[in-house]
N, C-alpha and C positions, 0 to 999 in steps of 0.2 A: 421312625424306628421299626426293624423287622425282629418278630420274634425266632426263637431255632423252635419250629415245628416238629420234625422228626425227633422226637423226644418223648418218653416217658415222662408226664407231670402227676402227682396227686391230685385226683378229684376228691379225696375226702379219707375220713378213717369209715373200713368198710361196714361197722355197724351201722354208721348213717345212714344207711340206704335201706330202703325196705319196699312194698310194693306199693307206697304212695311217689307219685311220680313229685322228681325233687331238679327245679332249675339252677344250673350252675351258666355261667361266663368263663370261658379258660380261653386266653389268648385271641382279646376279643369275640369270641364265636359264643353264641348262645347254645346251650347244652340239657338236654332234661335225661335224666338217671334212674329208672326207676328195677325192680326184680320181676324176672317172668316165676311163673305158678312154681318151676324149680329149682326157684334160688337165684338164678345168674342173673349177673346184673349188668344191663343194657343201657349203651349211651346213644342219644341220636340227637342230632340237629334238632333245635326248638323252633323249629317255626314250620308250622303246615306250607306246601307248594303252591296251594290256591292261593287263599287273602292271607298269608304269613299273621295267623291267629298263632302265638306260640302256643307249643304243642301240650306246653303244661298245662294249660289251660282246658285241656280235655281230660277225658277219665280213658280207665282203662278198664276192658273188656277180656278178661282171660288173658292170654299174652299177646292180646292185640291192642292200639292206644287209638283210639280216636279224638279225631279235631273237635272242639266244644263247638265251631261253630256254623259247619257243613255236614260233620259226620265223616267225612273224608278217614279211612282206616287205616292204619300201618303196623305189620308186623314186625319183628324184634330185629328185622333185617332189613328195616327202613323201607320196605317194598309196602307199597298200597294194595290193598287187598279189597275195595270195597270202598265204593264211591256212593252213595244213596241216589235211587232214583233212574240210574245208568247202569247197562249191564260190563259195558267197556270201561277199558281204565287206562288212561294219560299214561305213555311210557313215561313220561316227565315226573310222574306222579310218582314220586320214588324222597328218601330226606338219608340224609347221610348217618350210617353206621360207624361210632367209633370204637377202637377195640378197647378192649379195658381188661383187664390181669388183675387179679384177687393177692396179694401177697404178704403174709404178716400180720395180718388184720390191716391193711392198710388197700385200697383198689384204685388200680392207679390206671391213667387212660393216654392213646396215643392223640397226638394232634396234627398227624404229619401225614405221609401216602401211608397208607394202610396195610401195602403189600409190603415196607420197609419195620414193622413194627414187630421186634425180635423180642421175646421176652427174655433174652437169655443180658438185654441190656438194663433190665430193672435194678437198679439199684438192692445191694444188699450187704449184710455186715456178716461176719463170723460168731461176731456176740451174739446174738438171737438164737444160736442154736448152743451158747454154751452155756450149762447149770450153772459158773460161777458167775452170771450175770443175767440181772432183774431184768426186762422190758417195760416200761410204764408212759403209756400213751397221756398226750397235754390237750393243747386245745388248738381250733384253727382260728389265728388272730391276724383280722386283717387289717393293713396298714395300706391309709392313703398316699400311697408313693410309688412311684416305677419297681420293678423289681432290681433292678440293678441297683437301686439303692442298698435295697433289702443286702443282696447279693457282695458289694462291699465290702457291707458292715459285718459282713460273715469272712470276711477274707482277714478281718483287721483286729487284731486281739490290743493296740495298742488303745482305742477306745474305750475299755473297761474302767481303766482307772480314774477318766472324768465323768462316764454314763452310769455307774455302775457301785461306786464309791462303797456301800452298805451292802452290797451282795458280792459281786463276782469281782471287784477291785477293791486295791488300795495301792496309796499314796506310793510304797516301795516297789513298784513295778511302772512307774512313769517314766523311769532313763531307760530302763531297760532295752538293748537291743534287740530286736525282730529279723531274723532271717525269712526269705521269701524266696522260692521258686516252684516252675511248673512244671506237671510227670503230666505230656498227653495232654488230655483233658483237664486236671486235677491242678487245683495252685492251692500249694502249700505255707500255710505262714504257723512260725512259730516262734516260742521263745521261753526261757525257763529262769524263772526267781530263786536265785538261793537263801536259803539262812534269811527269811521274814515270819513278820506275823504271820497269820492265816487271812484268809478276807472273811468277813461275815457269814458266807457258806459252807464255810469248813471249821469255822466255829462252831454252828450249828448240827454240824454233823460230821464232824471229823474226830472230835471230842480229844483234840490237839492240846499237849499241855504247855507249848516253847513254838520255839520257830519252825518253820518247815520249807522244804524245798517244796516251789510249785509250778506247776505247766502248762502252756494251753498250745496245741498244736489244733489248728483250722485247717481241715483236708474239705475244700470246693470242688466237688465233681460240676463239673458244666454242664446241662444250661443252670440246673435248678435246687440241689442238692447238696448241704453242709455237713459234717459230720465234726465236732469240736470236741477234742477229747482233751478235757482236763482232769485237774486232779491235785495232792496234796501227801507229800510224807512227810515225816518225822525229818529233821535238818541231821541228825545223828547219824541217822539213815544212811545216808549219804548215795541216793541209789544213782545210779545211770539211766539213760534216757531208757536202754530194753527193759528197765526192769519198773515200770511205771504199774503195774498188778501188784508190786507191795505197797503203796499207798492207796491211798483213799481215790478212786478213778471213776469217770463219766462219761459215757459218749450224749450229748446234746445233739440229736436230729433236728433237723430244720429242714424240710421241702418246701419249697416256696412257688405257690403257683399265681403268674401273671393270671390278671385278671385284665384288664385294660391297662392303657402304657402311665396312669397312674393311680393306681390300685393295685394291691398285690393281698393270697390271702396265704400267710405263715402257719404249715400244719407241723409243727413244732413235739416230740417227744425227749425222753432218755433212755437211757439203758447205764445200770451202776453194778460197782463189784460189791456192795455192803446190802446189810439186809433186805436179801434177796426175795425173802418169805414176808415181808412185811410189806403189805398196803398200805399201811397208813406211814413206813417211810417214803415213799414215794408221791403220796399226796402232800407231804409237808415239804418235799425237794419241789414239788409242782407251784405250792404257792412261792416259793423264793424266784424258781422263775421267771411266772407271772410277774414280780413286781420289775425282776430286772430288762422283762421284755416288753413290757408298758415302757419305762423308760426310754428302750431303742424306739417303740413306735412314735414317741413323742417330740425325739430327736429327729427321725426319717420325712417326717410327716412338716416339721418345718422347711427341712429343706426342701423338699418337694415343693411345697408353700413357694417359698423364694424361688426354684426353678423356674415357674410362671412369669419370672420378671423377668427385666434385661440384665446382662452382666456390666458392672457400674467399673470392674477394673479386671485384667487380666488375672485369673487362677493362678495362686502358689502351690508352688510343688512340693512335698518333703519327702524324705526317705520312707515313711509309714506306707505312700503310698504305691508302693512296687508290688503287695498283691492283688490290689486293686485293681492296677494296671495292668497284670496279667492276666489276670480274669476276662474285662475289657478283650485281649487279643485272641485268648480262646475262644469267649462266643462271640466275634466279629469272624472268625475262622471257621466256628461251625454255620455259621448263616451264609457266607460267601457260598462255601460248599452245596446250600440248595440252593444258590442263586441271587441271594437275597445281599443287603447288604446293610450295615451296624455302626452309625458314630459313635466313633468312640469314646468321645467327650460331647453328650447333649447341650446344646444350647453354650457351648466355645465356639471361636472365633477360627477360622483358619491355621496359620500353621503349628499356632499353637494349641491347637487341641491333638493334632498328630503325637507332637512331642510329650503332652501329657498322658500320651496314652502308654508310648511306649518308652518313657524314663523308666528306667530300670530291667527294662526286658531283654 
């Protein structure tokens, strides 16, 4: 499998990083991260040119990193500056520069040609800069499974009601129809409960006294990035889909950044329309979360499991699966595009793996 390299991924939430040098993995490649004397924060290839000593392994020198185990010097621009013992220096002697953008509190890093790396493509929302809504960072939780798994299950609001049961589901949103299509890049899945209970998160904070109308709309920006905006009003209400700002409303981030092709690590936030001044509501939406994203890992993380094997009978298809599937043809389209290339059903069979990629599309 190829990953889409010309991309914007999250390396981390940008407090993480400070001027102890910090090794990350992104798309297979070893990474060390650490801040020069004025702040900015610099990514390069971890591994010295000489005896590939990863680079974290050394200290750093003002804004210069040296190798722990030659001395071999590099400044903030991957250029070796200072060999010990020699006055020359290896044009070879050189470790790659990758760019990285500070944005939100959030520092996100390119993995692709350097000269194609626009920050004008970074991902961003309109909430973060509006007062009528909080911002409240989570945690980065990594899941042993491909990213595509990850990637999915962010496409698919029909899994709630069996993964989910006590937080983000119930039982009266299991028939429910899902609409599915994609803008560009972007596969959209949605679908909306009328006149139900609440699920257990909006009992907890929706302070709901009857039934309610509720939503979840999945917008997947390709390669790496979900944006799940649900939510909850009164069934009285009776609102339309524009007007989802008078209930009780959530955007759930999810950037998922491949780690190897099975590992993945979920840097996970929200952003809510309800108390917006309050900390300690947002650390209590954070533990509901948690339990419901423990779940997903627990579920990913089997199938991943079983991926390992051989397949014992041909793959069923359902209807659920058409954003899946779109997603699938987006990023097999943005990898074609650098050349690369993406099956689209790992570890299927011939021609039916084609056909399960692109049912519904």
């Amino acid at each position: 499998m190829t990953f889409v390299r010309n991309a914007w991924y999250v390396a981390g939430w940008a407090e993480s990083f400070g001027r102890a040098l910090t090794p990350l993995t992104i798309l297979d490649e070893p990474i060390v991260i650490f801040r020069s004397e004025t702040g900015d924060a610099v990514a390069l290839a971890d591994e010295c040119p000489h005896k590939r000593l990863p680079l974290s392994k050394g200290r750093l020198k003002g804004d210069t990193l040296e190798c722990g185990y030659h001395g071999l010097t590099f400044d903030c621009s991957g250029q070796c500056v200072r060999v010990p013992g020699q006055s020359n220096i290896p044009q070879s002697a050189v470790v790659r520069r990758y760019p990285l953008e500070e944005r939100r509190g959030i520092l996100w890093i390119w993995m692709g040609d350097a000269e194609q790396a626009d920050p004008a493509l970074i991902f961003d929302l309109p909430a973060f800069d509006d007062p009528a809504w909080a911002a409240h960072f989570g945690d980065a939780l990594t899941v042993e499974s491909n990213y595509l798994n990850l990637a999915e299950n962010l496409c698919d609001p029909a899994h709630v009601s069996f993964v989910h049961p006590t937080t983000l589901g119930n039982p009266e949103s299991e028939d429910v129809p899902i609409e599915s299509h994609r803008e560009g890049r972007t596969v959209v899945t949605s679908r909306w409960i009328r006149d139900a209970p609440p699920v257990g998160f909006f009992k907890a904070f929706g302070n709901f006294q009857g039934n309610v109308d509720r939503w979840h709309y999945y917008f997947f920006h390709a390669p790496c990035t979900a944006v799940i905006d649900f939510g909850s009003a009164a069934s009285d209400l009776a609102i339309a889909e524009e007007d989802r700002d008078r209930g009780v409303r959530l955007f759930a981030l999810h950037f998922l950044t491949p780690v190897s092709e099975t590992r993945t690590v979920d840097h996970w936030m929200h952003l809510r329309n309800i108390a917006q001044d309050d900390e300690t509501m947002g650390d209590q939406m954070n533990t509901q979360f948690r339990l419901a994203f423990d779940e997903d890992k627990a579920i990913l993380e089997a199938i991943q499991e079983r991926e390992r094997q051989p397949r014992r009978q041909p793959p069923v298809r359902i209807a659920i699966d058409r954003g899946a599937n779109l997603l699938r043809l987006v990023i097999k389209d943005m990898i074609e595009s650098e050349g690369g290339a993406l099956d689209l059903a790992p570890r299927r069979e011939g021609k039916a793996a084609e056909k399960v990629a692109q049912a519904g599309s």
